[in-house]
N, C-alpha and C positions, 0 to 999 in steps of 0.2 A: 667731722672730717677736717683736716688739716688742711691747708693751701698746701700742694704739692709739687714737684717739678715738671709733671706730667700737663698738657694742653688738653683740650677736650671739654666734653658737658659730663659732667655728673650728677645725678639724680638720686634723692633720698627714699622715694620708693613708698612714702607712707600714705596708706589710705587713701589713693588714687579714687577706689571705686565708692567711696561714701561723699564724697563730696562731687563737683563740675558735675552734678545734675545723674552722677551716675554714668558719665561718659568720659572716666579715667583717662582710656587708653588714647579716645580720641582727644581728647582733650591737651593729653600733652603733648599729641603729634603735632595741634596748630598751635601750639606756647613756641616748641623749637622749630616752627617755621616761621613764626614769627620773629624769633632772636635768631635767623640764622649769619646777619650781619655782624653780631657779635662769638661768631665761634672759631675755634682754630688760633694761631698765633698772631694776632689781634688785642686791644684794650677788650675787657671782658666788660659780664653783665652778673647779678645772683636777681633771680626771681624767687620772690615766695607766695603763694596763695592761701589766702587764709581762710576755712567754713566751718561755723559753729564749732570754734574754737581747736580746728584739726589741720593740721597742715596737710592740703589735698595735692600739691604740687611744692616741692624744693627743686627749682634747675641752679647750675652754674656754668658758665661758657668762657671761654676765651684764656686770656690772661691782666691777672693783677699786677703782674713787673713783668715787660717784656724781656729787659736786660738781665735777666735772672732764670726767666723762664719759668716763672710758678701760677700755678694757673687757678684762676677762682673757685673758691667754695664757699659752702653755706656758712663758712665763719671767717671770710675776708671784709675785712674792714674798709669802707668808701668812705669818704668824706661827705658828709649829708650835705653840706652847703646850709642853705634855709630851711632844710627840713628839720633844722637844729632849734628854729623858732619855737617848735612845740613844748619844748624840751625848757629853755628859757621862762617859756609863759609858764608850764608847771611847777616852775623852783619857786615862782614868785605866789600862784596860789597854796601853795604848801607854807609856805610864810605866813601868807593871810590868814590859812587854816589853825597854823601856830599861836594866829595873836599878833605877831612882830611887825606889821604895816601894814595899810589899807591899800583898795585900788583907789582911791581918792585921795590918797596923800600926794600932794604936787613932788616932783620930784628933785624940787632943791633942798626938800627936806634931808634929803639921801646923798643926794649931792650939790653940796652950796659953792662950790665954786662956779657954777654955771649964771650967768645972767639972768636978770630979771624976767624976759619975756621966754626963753623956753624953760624958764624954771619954776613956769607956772603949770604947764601941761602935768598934766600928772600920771600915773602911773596905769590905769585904764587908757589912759588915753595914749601911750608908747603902745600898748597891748594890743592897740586895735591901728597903727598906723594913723593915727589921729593927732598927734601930739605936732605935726608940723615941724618938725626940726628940722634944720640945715644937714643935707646930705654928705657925711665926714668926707667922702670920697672924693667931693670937691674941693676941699681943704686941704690935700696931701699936699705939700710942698713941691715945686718942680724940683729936681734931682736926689727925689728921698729912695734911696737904695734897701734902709731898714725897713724890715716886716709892722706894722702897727699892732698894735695889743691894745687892747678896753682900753686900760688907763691912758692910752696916748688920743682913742678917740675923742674922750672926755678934754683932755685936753687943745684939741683944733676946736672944741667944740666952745670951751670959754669964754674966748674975745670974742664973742659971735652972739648980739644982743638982737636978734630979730630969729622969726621964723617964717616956713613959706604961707602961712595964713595962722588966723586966729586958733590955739588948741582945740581941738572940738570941732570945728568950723566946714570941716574940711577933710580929706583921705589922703595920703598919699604914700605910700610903700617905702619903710625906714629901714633901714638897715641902722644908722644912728641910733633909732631908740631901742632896737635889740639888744644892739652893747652895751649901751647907759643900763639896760635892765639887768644884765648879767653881775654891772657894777654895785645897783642897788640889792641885786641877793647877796653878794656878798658883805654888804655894809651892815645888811639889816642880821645875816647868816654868823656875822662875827668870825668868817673864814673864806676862802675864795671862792670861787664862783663854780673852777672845777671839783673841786673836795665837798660841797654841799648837793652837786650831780651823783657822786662817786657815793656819796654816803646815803643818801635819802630817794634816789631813782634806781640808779644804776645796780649796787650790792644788793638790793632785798630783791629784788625781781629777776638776780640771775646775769642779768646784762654783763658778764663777765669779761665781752671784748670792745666796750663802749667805752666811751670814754672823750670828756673834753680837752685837744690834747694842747698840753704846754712843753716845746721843746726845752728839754735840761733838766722838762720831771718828768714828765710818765712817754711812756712807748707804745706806739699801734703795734698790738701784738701779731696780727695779720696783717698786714697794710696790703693796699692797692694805691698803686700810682696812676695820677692822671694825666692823659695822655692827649695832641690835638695833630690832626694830619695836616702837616704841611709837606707843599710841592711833592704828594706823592708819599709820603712818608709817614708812621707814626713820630713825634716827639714828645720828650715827657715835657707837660705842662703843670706840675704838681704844683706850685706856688705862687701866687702873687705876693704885694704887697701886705695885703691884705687878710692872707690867710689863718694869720696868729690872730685873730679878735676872734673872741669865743663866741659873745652872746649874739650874734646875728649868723655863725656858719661854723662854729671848728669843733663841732664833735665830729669822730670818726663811730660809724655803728656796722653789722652786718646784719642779712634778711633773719639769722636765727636769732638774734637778738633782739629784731625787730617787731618779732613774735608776740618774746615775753612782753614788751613795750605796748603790742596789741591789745593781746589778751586784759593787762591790767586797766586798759582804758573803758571795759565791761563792769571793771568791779567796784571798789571803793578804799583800795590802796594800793599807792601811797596815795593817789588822791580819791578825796569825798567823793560823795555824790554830788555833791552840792558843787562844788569845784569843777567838775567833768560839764554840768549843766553848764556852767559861765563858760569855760574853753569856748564849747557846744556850740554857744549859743550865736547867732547872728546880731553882732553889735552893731555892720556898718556896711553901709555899701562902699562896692571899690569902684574903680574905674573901669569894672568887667561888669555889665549890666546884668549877667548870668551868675552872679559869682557874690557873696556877703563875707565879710572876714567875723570871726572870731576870735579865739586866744590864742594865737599862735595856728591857729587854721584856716582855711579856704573851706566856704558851704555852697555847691553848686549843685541843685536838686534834692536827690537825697542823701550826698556822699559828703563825706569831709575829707578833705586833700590837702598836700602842701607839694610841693615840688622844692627841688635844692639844685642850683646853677651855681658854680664855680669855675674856676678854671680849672680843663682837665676833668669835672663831673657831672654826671646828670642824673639826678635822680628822683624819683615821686613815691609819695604811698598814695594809694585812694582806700576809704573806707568806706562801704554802706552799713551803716551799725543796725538798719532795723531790718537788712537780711543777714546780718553775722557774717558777713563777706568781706575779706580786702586782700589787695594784692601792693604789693612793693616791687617795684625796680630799681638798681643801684647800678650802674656805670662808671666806670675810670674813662670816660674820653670826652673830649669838648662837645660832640655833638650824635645824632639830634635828643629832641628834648623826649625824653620818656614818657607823657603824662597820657599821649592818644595812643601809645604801645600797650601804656596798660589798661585801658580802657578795652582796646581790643583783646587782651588776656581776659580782660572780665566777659567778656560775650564769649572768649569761648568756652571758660567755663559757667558760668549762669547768665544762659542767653534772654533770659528776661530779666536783668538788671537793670535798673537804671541809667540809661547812659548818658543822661543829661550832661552837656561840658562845658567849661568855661570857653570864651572865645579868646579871654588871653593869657598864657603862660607867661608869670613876673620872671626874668628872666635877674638874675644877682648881677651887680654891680660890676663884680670883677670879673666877669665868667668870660667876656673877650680882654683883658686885662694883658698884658706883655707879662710873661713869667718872670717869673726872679731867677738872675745866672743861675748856673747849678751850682757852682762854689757857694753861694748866698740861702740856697732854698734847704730846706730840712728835709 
């Protein structure tokens, strides 16, 4: 189904009664009281619920372009924010998988313009917020009006011969080495960063409206704009500075796409088993004592999560892989943060889940960020 001009919730209707425990009907009555915040002419929401491989629950609420008047569906594209980490760490195990680089290769191997001391951190260790890099976002220039892109992060990133502790040593939540990663798939991929997503994720699995997007190449087929309420009001907040760097936030996906993206993390392509293990795997503690990072993911009990904050979006998946269950939330508006909405979607369809939770939600860099004019933003 199409994003359309029409407002409202739409509902896909499939297999209600085999999955939420057998309690379909009830079940989607507390989904839409729960998102009743986002219905109506309003920034919308797409919820999907996922059991043993069946979509139990597709909602969509509200609106994707207020200015426009077209209203969310199961194939509007949000801006994941950080939920694009996964997606990063996957290009790069798919490489390793290839042959083409190690996670122990330091990453000045990949890119030698960088200094001595982060150019020892290596590329497990970018994977896991380990690598201690300087946070680019402190390096943006006072009065830089231009969007940043990879290549410019790498570049703030240069004359900059120190990190905030020894590689390894230490945790601390990079957006930096997201992007330096997106740079090094593409060095090692012998093409860019989005064209290696497009070719090796995204086409064989379907993902037809995903996409890492570069303005002046490719287009959000469905787009959803993000939106933040000020004095009373929605405004569109769709862009920072910051928005055009890929490998820490700028894929755009939807919950049906999100799907196929699930599904495949069961099986063994595009990635191994062996690969899905390392993602998996608990490498590190964070500074959430409830909470272990892996490759691109959050492990808190039995779930693996990530949430995505930008400006103008909020979004999370949670998965429990060893009851075949997950739910995703996606939003066009600044606020609040999705990850205890869908916590609560998970109890109301399988109320004996896990609901062990982090106590803290990484909130991204730019996600209170001043947007960029509207003349400036894409």
């Amino acid at each position: 189904m199409r994003n359309s001009p029409a407002a409202g919730v739409l509902f896909a209707g499939l297999a209600l009664g085999a999955g939420c425990s057998g309690r379909g009907d009830d079940a989607q009555a507390k989904v839409d009281a729960l998102m009743r915040a986002y219905q109506g002419r309003v920034p919308g929401a797409a919820v999907i619920v996922l059991k043993d491989g069946r979509t139990v629950i597709e909602r969509a609420y509200g609106m994707a372009d207020l200015e426009q008047a077209v209203a969310v569906s199961e194939e509007t594209d949000f801006r994941l924010a950080s939920m694009t980490k996964q997606f990063t760490a996957a290009a790069i195990l798919l490489l390793v998988q290839d042959g083409r680089l190690s996670l122990d290769d330091p990453i000045g191997k990949w890119l030698p313009t960088l200094p001595p001391r982060p150019a020892a951190a290596t590329i497990r260790q970018l994977l896991t917020h380990t690598g201690g890099l300087i946070d680019y976002e402190d390096l943006i220039p006072a009065g830089t009006t231009q969007q940043l892109r990879d290549a410019d992060v790498l570049r703030l990133l240069a004359p900059e011969d120190r990190t905030y502790f020894a590689p390894g040593s230490s945790y601390r939540y990079s957006d930096s080495g997201y992007s330096l990663l997106s740079l090094i798939v593409a060095n090692a991929a012998g093409e860019g960063f989005a064209a290696f997503l497009r070719e090796r994720i995204f086409q064989p699995l379907g993902m037809k409206d995903t996409l890492a997007h570069e303005e002046g190449v490719s287009s959000i087929p469905h787009r959803a704009f993000g939106y933040s309420r000020e004095r009373g009001t929605w405004q569109r907040t769709d862009q920072s500075l910051t928005s055009a760097v890929l490998g820490d936030g700028g894929i755009y996906s939807s919950v049906a796409d999100l799907a196929r993206w699930d599904a495949a993390l069961y099986g063994t392509q595009p990635l191994s088993a062996a690969s899905l293990r390392l993602a998996f795997t608990p490498h590190t503690d964070t500074d959430d004592a409830t909470t272990r990072y892996g490759f691109g993911w959050r492990i808190t009990g039995s779930s693996l999560w990530h949430s995505g904050e930008t400006i103008g979006f909020r979004n999370v998946i949670v998965r429990w892989p060893s009851r075949h269950f997950t739910v995703v939330v996606l939003t066009n508006r600044n606020e609040p943060e999705p990850y205890t909405l869908a916590l609560a979607i998970a109890k109301a369809c399988l109320p004996d889940v896990d609901l062990t939770r982090a106590t803290q939600v990484v909130v991204g860099p730019d996600s209170g960020a001043r947007p960029l004019p509207t003349e400036a933003a894409h």
